[in-house]
Every structure is written in C-alpha cells, then in structure tokens.
DRENFI-592321 format. One record per residue (C-alpha): residue number from 1; residue in three letters; x, z, y. Coordinates in pm, 1 decimal. Layout:
# DRENFI-592321
ATOM	k	r	px	pz	py
ATOM	NUM	ALA	X	Z	Y .
...
***
This chain:
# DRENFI-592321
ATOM	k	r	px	pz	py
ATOM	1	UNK	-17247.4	17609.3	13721.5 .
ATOM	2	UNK	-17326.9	17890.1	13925.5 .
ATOM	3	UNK	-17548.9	17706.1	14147.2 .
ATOM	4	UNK	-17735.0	17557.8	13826.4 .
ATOM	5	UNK	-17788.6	17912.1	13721.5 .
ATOM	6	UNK	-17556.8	17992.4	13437.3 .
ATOM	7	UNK	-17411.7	18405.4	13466.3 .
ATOM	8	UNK	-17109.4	18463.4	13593.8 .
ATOM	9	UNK	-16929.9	18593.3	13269.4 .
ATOM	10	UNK	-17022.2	18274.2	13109.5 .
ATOM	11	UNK	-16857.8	18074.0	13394.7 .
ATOM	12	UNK	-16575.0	18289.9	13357.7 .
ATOM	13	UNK	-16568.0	18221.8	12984.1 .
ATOM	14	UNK	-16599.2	17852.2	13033.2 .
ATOM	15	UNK	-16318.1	17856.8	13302.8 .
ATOM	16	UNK	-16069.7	18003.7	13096.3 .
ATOM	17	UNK	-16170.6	17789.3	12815.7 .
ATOM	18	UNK	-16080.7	17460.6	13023.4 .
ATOM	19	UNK	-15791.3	17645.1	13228.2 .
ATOM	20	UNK	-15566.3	17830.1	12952.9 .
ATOM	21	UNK	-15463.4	17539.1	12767.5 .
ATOM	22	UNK	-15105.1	17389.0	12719.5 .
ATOM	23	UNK	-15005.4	17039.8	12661.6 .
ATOM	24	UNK	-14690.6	16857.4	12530.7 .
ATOM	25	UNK	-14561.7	16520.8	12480.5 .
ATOM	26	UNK	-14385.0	16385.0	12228.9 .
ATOM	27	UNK	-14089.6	16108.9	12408.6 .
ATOM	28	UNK	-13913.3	15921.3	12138.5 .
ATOM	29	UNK	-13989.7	16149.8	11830.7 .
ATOM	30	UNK	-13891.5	16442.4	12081.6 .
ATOM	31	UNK	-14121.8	16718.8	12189.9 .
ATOM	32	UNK	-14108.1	16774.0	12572.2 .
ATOM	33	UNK	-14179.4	17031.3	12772.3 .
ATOM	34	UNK	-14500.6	17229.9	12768.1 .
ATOM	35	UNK	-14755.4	17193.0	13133.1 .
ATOM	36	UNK	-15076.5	17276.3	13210.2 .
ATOM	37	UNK	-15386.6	17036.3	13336.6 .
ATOM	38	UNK	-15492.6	17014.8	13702.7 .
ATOM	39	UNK	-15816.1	16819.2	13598.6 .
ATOM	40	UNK	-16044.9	16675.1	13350.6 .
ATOM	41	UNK	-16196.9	16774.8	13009.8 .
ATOM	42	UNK	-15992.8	16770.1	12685.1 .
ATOM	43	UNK	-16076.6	16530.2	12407.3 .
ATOM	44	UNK	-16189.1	16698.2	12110.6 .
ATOM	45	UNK	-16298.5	17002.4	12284.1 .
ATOM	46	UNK	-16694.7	17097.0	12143.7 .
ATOM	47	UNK	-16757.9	17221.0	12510.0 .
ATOM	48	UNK	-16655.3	16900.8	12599.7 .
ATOM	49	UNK	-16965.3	16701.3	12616.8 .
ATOM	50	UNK	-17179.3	16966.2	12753.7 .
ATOM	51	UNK	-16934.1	17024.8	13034.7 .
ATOM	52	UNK	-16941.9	16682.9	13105.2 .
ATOM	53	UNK	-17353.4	16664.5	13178.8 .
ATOM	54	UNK	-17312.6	16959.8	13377.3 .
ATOM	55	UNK	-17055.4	16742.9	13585.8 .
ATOM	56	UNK	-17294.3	16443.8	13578.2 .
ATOM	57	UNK	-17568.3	16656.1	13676.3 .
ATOM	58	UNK	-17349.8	16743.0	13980.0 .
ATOM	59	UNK	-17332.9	16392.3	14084.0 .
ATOM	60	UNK	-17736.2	16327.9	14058.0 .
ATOM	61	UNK	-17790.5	16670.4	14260.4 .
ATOM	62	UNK	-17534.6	16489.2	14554.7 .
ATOM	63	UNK	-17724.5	16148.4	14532.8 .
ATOM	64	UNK	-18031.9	16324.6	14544.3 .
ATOM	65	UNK	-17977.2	16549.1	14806.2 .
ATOM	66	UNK	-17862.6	16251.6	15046.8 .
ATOM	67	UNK	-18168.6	16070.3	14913.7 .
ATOM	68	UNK	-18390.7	16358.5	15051.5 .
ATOM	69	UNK	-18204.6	16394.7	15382.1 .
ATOM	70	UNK	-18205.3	16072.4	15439.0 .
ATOM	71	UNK	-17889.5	15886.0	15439.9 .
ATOM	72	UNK	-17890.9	15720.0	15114.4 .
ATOM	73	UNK	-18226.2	15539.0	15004.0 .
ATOM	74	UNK	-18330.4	15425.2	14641.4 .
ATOM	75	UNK	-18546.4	15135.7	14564.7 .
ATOM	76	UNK	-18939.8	15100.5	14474.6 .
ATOM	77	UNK	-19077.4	14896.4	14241.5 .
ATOM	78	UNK	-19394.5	14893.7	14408.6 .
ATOM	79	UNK	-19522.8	15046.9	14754.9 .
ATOM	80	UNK	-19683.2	15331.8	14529.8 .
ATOM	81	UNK	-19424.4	15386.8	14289.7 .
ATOM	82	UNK	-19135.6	15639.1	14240.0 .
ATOM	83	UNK	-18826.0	15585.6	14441.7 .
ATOM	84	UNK	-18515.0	15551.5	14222.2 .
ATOM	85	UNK	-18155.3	15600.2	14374.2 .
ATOM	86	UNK	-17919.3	15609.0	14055.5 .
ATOM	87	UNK	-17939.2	15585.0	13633.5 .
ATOM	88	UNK	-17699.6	15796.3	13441.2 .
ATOM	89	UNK	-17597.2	15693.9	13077.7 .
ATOM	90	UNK	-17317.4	15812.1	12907.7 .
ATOM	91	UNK	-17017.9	15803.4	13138.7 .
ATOM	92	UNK	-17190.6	15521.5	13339.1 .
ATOM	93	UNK	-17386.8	15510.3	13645.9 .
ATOM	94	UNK	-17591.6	15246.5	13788.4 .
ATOM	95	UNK	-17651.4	15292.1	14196.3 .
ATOM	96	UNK	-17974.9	15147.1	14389.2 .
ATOM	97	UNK	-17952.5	15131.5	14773.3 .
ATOM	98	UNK	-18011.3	14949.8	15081.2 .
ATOM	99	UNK	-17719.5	14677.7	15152.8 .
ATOM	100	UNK	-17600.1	14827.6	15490.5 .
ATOM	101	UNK	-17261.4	14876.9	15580.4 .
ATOM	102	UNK	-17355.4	15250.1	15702.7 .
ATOM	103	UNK	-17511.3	15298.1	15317.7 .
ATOM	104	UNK	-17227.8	15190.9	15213.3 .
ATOM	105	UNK	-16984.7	15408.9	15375.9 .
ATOM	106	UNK	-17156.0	15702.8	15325.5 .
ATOM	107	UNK	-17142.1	15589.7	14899.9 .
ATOM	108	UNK	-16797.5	15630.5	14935.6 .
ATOM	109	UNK	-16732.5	15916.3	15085.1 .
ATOM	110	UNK	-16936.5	16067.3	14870.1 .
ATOM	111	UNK	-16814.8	15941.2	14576.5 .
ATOM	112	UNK	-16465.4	16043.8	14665.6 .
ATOM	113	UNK	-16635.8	16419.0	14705.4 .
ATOM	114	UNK	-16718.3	16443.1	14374.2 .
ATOM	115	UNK	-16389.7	16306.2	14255.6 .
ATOM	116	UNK	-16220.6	16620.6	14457.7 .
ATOM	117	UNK	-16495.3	16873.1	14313.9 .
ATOM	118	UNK	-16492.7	16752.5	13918.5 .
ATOM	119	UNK	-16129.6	16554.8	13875.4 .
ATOM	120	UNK	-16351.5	16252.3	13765.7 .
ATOM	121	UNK	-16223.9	15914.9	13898.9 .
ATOM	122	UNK	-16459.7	15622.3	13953.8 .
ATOM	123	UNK	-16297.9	15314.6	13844.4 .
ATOM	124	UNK	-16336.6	15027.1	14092.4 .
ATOM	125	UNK	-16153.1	14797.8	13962.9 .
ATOM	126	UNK	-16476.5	14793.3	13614.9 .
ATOM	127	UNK	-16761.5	14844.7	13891.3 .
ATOM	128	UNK	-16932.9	14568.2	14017.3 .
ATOM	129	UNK	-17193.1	14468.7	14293.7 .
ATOM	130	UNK	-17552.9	14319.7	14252.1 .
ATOM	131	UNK	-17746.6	14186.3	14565.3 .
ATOM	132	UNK	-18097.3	14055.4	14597.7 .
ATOM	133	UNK	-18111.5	13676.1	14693.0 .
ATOM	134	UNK	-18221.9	13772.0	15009.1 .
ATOM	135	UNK	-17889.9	13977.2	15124.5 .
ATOM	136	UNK	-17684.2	13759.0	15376.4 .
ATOM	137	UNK	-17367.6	13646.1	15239.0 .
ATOM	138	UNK	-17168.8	13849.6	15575.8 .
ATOM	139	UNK	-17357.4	14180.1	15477.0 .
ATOM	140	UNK	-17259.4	14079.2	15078.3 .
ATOM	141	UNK	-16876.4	14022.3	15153.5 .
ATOM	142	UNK	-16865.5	14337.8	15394.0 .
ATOM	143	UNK	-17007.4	14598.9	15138.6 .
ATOM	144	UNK	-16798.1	14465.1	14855.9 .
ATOM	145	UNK	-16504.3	14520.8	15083.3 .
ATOM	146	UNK	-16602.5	14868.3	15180.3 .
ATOM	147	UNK	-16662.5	14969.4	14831.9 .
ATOM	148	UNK	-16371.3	14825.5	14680.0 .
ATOM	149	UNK	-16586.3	14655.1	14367.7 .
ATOM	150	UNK	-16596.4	14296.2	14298.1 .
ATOM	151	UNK	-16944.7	14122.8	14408.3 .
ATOM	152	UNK	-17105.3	14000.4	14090.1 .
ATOM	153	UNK	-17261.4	13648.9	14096.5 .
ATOM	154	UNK	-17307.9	13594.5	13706.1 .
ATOM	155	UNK	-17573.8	13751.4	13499.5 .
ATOM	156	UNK	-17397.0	14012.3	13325.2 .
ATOM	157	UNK	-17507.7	14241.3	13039.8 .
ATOM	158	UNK	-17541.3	14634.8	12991.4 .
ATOM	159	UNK	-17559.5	14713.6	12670.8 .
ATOM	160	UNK	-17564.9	14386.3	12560.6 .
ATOM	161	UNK	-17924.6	14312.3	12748.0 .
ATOM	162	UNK	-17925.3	14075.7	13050.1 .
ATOM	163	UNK	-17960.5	14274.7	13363.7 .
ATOM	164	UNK	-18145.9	13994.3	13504.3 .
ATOM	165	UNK	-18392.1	13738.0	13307.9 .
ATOM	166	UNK	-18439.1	13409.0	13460.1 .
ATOM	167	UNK	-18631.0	13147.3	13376.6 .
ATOM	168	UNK	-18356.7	12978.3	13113.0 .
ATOM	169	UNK	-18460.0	13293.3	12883.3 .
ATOM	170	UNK	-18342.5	13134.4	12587.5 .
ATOM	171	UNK	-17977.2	13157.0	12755.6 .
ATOM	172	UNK	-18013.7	13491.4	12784.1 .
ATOM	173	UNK	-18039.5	13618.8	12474.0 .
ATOM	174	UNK	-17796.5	13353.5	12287.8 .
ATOM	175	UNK	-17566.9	13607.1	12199.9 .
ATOM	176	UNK	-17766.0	13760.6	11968.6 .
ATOM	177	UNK	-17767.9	13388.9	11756.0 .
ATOM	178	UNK	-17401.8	13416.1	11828.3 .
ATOM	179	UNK	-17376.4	13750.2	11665.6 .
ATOM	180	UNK	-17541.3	13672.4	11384.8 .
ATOM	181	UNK	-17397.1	13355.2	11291.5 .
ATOM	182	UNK	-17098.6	13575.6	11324.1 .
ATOM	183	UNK	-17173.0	13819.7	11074.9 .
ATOM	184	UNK	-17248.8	13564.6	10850.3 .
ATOM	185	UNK	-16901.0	13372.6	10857.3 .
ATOM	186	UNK	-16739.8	13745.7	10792.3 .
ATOM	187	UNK	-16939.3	13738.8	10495.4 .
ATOM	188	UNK	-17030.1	13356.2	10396.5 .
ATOM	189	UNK	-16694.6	13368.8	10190.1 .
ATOM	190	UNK	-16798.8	13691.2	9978.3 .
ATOM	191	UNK	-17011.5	13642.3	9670.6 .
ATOM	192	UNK	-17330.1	13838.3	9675.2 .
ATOM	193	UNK	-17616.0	13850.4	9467.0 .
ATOM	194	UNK	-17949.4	13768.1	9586.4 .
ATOM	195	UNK	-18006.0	14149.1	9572.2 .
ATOM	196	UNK	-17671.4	14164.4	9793.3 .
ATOM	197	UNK	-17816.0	13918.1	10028.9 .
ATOM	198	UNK	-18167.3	14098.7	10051.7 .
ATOM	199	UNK	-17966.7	14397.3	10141.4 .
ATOM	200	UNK	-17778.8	14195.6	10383.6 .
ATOM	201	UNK	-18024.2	14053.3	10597.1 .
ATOM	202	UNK	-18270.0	14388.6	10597.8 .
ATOM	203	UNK	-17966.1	14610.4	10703.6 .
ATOM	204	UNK	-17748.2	14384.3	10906.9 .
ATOM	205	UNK	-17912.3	14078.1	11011.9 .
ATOM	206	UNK	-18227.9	14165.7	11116.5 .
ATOM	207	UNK	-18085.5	14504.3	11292.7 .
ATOM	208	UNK	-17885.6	14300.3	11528.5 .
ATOM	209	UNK	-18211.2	14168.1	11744.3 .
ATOM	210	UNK	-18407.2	14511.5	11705.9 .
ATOM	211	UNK	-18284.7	14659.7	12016.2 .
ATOM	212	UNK	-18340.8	14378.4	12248.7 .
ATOM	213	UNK	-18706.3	14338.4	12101.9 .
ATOM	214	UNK	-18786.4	14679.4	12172.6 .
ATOM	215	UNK	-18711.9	14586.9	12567.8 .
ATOM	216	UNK	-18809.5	14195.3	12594.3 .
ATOM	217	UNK	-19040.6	13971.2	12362.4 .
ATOM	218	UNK	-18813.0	13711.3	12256.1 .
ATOM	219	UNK	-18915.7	13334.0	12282.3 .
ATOM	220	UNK	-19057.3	13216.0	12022.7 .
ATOM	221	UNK	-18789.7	12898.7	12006.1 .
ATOM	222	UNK	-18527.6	13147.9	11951.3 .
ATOM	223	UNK	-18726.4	13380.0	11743.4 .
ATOM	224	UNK	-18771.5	13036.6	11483.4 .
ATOM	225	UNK	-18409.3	12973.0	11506.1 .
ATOM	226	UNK	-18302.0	13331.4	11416.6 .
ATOM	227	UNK	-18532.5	13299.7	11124.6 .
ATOM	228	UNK	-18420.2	12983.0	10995.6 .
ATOM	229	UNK	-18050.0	13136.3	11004.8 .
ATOM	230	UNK	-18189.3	13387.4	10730.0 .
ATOM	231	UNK	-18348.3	13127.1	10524.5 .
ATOM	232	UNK	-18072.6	12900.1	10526.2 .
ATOM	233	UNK	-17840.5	13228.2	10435.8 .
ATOM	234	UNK	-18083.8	13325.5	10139.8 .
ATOM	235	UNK	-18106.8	12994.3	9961.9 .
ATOM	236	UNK	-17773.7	12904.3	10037.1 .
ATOM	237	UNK	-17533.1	12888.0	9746.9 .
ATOM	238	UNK	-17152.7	12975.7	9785.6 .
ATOM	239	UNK	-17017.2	12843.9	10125.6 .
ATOM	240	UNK	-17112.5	12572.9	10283.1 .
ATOM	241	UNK	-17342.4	12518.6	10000.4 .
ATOM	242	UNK	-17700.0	12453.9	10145.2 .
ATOM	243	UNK	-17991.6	12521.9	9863.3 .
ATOM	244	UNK	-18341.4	12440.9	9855.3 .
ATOM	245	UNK	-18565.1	12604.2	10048.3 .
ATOM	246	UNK	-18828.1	12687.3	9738.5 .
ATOM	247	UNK	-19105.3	12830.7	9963.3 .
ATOM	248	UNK	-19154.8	12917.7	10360.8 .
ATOM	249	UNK	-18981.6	13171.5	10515.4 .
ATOM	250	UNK	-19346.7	13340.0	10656.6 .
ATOM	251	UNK	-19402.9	13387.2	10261.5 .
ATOM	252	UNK	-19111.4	13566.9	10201.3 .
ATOM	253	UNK	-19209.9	13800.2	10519.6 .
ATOM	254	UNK	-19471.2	13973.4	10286.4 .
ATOM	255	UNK	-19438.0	14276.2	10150.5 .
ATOM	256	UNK	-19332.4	14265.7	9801.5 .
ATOM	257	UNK	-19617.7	14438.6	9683.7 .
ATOM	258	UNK	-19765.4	14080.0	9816.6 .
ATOM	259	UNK	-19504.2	13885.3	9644.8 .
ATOM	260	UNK	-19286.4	13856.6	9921.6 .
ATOM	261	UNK	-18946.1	14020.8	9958.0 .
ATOM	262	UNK	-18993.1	14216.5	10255.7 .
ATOM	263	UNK	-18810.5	14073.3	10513.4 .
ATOM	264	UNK	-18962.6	14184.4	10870.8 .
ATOM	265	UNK	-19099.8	13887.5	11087.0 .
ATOM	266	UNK	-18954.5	13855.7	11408.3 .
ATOM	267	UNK	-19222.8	13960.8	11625.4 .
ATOM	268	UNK	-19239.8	14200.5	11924.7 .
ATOM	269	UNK	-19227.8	14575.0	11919.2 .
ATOM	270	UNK	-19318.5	14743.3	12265.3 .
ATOM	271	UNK	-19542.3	14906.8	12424.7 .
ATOM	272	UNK	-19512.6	15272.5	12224.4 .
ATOM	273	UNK	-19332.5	15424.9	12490.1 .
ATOM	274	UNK	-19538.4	15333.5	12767.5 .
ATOM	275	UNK	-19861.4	15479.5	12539.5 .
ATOM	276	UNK	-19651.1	15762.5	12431.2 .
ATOM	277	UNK	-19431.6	15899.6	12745.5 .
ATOM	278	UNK	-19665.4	15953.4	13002.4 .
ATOM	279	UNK	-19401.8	16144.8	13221.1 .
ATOM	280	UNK	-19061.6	15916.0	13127.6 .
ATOM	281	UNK	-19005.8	15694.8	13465.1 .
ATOM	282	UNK	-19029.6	15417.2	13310.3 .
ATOM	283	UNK	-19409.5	15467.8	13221.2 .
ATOM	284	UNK	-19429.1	15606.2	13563.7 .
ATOM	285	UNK	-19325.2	15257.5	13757.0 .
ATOM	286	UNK	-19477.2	15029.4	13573.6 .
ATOM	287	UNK	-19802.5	15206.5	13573.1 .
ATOM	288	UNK	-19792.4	15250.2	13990.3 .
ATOM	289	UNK	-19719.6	14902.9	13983.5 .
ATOM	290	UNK	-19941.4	14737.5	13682.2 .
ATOM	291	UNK	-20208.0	14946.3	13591.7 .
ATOM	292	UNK	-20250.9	15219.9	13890.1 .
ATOM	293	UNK	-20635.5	15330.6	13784.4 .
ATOM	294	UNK	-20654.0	15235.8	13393.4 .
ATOM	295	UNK	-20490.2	15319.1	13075.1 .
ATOM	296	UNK	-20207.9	15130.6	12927.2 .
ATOM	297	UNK	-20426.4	14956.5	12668.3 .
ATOM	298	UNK	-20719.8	14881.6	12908.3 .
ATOM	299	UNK	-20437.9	14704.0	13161.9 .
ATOM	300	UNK	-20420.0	14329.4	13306.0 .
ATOM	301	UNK	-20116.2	14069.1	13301.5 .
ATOM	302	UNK	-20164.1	14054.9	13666.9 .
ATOM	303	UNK	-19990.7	13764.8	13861.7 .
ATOM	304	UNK	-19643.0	13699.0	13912.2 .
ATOM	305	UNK	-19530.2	13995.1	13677.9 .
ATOM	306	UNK	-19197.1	14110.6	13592.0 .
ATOM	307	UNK	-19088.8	13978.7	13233.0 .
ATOM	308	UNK	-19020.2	14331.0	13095.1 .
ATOM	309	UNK	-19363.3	14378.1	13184.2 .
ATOM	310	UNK	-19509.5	14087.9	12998.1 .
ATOM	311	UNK	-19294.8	14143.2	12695.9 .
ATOM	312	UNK	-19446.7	14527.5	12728.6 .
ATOM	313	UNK	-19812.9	14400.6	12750.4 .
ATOM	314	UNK	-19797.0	14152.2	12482.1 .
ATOM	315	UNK	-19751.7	14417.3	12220.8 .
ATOM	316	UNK	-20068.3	14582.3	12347.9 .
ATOM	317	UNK	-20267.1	14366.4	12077.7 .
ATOM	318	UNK	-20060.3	14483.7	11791.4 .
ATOM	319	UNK	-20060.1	14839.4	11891.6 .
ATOM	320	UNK	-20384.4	14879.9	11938.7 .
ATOM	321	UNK	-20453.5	14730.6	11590.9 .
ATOM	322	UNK	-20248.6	15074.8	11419.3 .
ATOM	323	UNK	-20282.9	15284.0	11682.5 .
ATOM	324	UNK	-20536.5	15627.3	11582.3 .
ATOM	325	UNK	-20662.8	15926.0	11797.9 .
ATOM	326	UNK	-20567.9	16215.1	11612.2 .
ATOM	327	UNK	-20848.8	16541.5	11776.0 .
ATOM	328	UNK	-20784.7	16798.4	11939.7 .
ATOM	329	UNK	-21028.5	16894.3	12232.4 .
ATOM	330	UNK	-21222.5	16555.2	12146.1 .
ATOM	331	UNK	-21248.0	16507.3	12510.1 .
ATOM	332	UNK	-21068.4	16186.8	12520.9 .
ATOM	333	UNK	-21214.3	16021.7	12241.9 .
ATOM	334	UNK	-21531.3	15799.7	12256.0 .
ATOM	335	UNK	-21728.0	15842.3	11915.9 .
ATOM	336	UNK	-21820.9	15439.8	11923.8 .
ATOM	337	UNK	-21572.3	15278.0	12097.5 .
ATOM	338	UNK	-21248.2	15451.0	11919.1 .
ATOM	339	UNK	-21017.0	15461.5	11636.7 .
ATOM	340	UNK	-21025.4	15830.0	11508.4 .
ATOM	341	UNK	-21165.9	15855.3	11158.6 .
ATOM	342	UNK	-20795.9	15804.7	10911.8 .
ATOM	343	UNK	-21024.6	15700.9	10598.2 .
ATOM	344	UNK	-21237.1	15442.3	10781.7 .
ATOM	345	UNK	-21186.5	15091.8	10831.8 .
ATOM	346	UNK	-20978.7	14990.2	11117.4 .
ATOM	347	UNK	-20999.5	15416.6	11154.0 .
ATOM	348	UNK	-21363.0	15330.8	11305.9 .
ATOM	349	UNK	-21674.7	15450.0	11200.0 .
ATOM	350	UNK	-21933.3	15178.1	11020.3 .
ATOM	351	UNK	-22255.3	15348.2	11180.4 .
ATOM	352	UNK	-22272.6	15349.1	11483.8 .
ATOM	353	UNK	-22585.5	15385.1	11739.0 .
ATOM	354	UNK	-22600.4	15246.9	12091.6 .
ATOM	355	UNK	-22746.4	15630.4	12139.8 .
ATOM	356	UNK	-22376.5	15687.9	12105.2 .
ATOM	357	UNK	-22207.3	15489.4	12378.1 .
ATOM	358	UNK	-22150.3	15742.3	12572.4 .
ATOM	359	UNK	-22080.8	16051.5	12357.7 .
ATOM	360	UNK	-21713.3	16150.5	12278.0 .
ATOM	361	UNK	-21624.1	16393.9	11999.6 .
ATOM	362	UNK	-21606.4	16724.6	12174.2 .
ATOM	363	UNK	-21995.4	16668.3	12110.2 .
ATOM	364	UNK	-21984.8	16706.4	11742.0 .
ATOM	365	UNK	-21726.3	17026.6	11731.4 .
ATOM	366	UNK	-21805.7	17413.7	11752.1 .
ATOM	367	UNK	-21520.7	17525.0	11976.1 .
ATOM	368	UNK	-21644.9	17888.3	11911.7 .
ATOM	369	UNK	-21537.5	17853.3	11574.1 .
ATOM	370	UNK	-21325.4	17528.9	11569.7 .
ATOM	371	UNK	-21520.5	17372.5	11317.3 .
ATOM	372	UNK	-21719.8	17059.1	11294.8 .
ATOM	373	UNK	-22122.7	17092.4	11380.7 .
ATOM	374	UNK	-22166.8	16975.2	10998.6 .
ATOM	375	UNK	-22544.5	16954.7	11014.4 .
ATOM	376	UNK	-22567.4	16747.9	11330.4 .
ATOM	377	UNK	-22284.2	16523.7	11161.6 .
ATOM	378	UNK	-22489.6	16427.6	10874.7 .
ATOM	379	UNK	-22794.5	16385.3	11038.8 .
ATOM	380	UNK	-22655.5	16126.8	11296.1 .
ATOM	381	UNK	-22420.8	15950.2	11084.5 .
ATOM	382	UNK	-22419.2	15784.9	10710.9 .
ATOM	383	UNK	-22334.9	15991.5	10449.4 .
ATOM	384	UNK	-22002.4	15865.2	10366.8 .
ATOM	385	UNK	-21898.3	15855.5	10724.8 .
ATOM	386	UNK	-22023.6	16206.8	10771.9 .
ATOM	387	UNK	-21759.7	16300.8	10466.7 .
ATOM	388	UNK	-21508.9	16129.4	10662.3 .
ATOM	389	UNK	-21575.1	16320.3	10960.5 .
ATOM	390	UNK	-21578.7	16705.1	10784.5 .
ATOM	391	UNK	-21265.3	16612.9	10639.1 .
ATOM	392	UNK	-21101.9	16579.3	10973.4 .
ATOM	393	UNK	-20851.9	16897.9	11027.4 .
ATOM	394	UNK	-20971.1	17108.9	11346.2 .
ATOM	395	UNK	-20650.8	17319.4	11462.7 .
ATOM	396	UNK	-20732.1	17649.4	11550.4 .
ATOM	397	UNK	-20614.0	17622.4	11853.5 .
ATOM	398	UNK	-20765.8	17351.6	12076.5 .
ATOM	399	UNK	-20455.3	17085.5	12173.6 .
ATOM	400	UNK	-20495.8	16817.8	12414.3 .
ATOM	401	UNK	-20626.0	16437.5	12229.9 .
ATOM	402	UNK	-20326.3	16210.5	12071.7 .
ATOM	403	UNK	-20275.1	15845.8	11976.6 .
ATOM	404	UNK	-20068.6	15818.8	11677.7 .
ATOM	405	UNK	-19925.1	15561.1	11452.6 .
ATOM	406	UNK	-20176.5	15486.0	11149.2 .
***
C-alpha cells in the first residue's frame, strides 16, 4: 500500500484493522480458545473487498513487471496489437504466456511470492491448462507437470461462455436450451395466468440468453429453437398440455402498442462497446487487428476472422440504424452524411445539397458565443429543418462529439 501511494497513518490504520482481531471456535456446542490470524481477510469485514483489489493489484504489478523485464511474455492478437499477459475477475485470474518450460518455472516461483507476501493460496488442484494446437504434446505434458494444474483438452466454460468456439457452434451454446427447458419444468407444474407467463418469459426466460448475446451472435437454428420453447410455453395449457399456436411467434414480438405482447426477438446485441469504449482493451485489439485506419462502423469482415469478431460486426447494421451524434465541437460530424438532428427522420436532415458533402457542423456554430449561426441556418436549409437545427442545445462549454442511443 505504501508503494501504491496510500499515507502511512492510513496503512497503519488498515494494519491494525486486519491485525487486532480475535477468533474462536465453537467444538461440540463448546467455545474454545481465543487466537489470532497469521493471514487472509475476514469475511464480512467492509474493508474487505477493497483490501482484496489492492492485493490483486499486487499480483498484476508482479506479472507486469516480469512482462517488462522480460521473463514472462503475454500474447498478441495481432502483430500491431496490445500485448496481454493476465485477466483479473473477481478472485480469478486467467494467465497468457509462451509454453516453455523456463516460462513456466519462473510462473511458479512467482506465484508462490505472492502467496508469501498476501497469505493468498492459488488452488491447483481448480486451475487448468490451455495450449494452442500447435504446442508439442512433450512441451504440453512437461508444463502441466511443472505447474501442478491438470492440462485441459475439453472446451470448458467461464462464466458459462465457451472459451473456445468451434465450428459445431450450436454445441456450444446448448446449455443455454438446457437451462431454459430447465426453468420451465421448475415451473411447468405451477398454474400461472397468461399475465404470469408474460411475466415469466420477459423476466426469466429471455434473461437467460442475454449475456451470451451480448458476446457471440447466436445461430440462427438455435435462436428458432429457443423461440419455439416460448411459444410452446405460452399456448401451452397445464402440463404437458400442448395448445394451439393462434398466431406466429414474430407477431407476438411486437410491441403491444402494435398488438403484440412485447416479447424481445432473439436477435444480436453487440457492437456498443466497441463504438462506445474507445480506451477498454477490448476495443483496443480488435481495432489493431480489424479495423487499424477506420472507424468501427466504416470496418470490413475481413477474411478468416475470429467469431467474436463477426458476432461484433454483425450488429453494426442495427446500431447504426439508432445510433445519433449528439454536438459538441461539431468537428466530427458530417452535415450530409450523419445522424445528428433528434426530430428528423432517421435523425437526418431531408435537404440536403451536394454543396454540403464536405461541410461538418462546426461550420454552422458561433463558438464565440456557443450559439447556432441562425441566419446562415435558414438560408441553407428548409425551414422546418432549420427549426430542427436551432433547437439543438449548444453547451456552453465546447465537449468533444458523441454517438448516443436514439
């Protein structure tokens, strides 16, 4: 903590916080005698969690200090990409590196260093071992042995997403049919109204898929089977009673304001973070590797592509359909080609000039004053699109150009 920065009295507080206290143990209804901790954080404790990040961060500053002097090295997604050596979430940690045995042994050892320093153990015996295919099999059975981990030759899942998509992608994401048709046996018995079952499916059902659609777009075989689940559910009558289906399932979809009920179709949701996150790494590998010298939404599909990333770019479409610049500078924003005006249709402006092709909105603003150039705005553009535009809020303060959800 010192190193990080924090003042020595609040070390000192924070020591004696995690040092002072007294445990017993109750042994057959009997209270035993009272001890005190050599390591580890108390459950409970409100410093608790916050102590523990500082700990994590401890472990990320050792990684990344043997990354910089060399004698541990991360992996690249592409050649011009950022180097990543470790993930921490929660009280997991994923670890990239090269499969040497000299890697390897330097892991350890350095694992078993921050053991001594924070009291944390690492738990071999739930840590496992991925290898590319083109490891040899002696280099694979040598590392697992220094390590102490099991080698893992499955595709296993981290929070309940495949680590690894193959080509079967249907197989991958079974579970989440499995899950379902779960929930509905736990609650096939139970009467519910059709209002009960509305609730049901919004709430439950269709939240169980949400998370792995905001990673991967699902295939579309397993999307239609997940759907037919909740229209056999709906017009299903007691258990094991199958009803009529009275209309599609893609007319139920619709809002009810459309006559519909409301029930979301199951159709892909990324992209936002990419557009939104500039600086997260995720944005920044997958832009050094798909889309080095354009914008998210101006980007190709490329060849041989990862399938996050073509789950990622096929919500481009969709996005771009709600997607508004809100102004600040008006720098960024192309007066013809853009979605900026919130009353318009599709946020566009209906006259347009090919004068205009090349003129953004900075053009039409006062930055003196912050206020829209109101006379060159109605002489360039209709008159209800000139309304449109003076109704636009200028902050006082110029702000750097923002795409929003319309």
């Amino acid at each position: 903590m010192s190193q990080m920065g924090f003042a020595e009295k609040w070390v000192s507080l924070v020591i004696k916080c995690i040092s002072t206290v007294s445990y017993s143990v109750n042994i057959n209804g009997n209270r035993g005698r009272i001890f005190h901790h050599s390591r580890g954080l108390r459950q409970g404790d409100p410093l608790s969690p916050y102590l523990f990040l500082i700990c994590s961060e401890g472990l990320s500053s050792l990684i990344r200090r043997a990354v910089g002097e060399g004698f541990l090295r991360g992996v690249k997604a592409s050649r011009r990409g950022p180097e990543i050596s470790h993930f921490l979430f929660a009280d997991d940690c994923l670890l990239f590196g090269e499969a040497t045995k000299e890697r390897a042994t330097f892991l350890k050892a350095m694992l078993r260093q921050y053991e001594l320093c924070s009291g944390q153990c690492v738990n071999f015996n739930k840590s496992t071992i991925f290898f590319s295919s083109n490891t040899a099999e002696g280099a694979k059975n040598e590392i697992s042995r220094v390590l102490g981990v099991r080698c893992s030759t499955n595709i296993e899942k981290y929070l309940r997403l495949p680590n690894v998509v193959g080509r079967k992608k249907k197989e991958s994401f079974q579970n989440l049919k499995d899950k379902i048709n779960q929930r509905i046996c736990h609650w096939s018995s139970k009467c519910l109204s059709q209002g009960g079952k509305e609730v049901f499916i919004k709430t439950v059902l269709q939240a169980i898929p949400t998370y792995a659609m905001s990673c991967f777009i699902l295939p579309k075989v397993l999307c239609g089977e997940l759907e037919n689940i909740f229209a056999k559910y709906w017009w299903q009558h007691g258990k094991n009673k199958r009803g009529i289906h009275w209309c599609q399932w893609k007319f139920i979809c619709r809002s009810k304001e459309e006559g519909g009920m409301g029930f979301r179709n199951m159709s892909t949701k990324q992209g936002w973070r990419v557009l939104n996150n500039a600086d997260s790494l995720v944005t920044k590998v997958l832009k050094a590797k798909y889309f080095p010298n354009d914008q998210f939404l101006n980007s190709r599909l490329g060849n041989s592509c990862s399938y996050t990333w073509k789950s990622i770019w096929a919500a481009k479409d969709v996005l771009r359909k709600g997607l508004i610049w809100r102004v600040g500078t008006g720098t960024n924003i192309s007066i013809n080609n853009d979605a900026w005006v919130p009353e318009a249709l599709h946020f566009r402006l209906s006259s347009t000039a090919d004068s205009l092709r090349d003129c953004y909105v900075h053009m039409l603003i006062d930055n003196n004053e912050r206020k829209w150039k109101e006379e060159l705005i109605r002489y360039t553009f209709s008159e209800e699109d000139a309304e449109r535009i003076l109704r636009i809020p200028l902050a006082g303060v110029p702000h750097d150009d923002f795409l929003a959800w319309g």
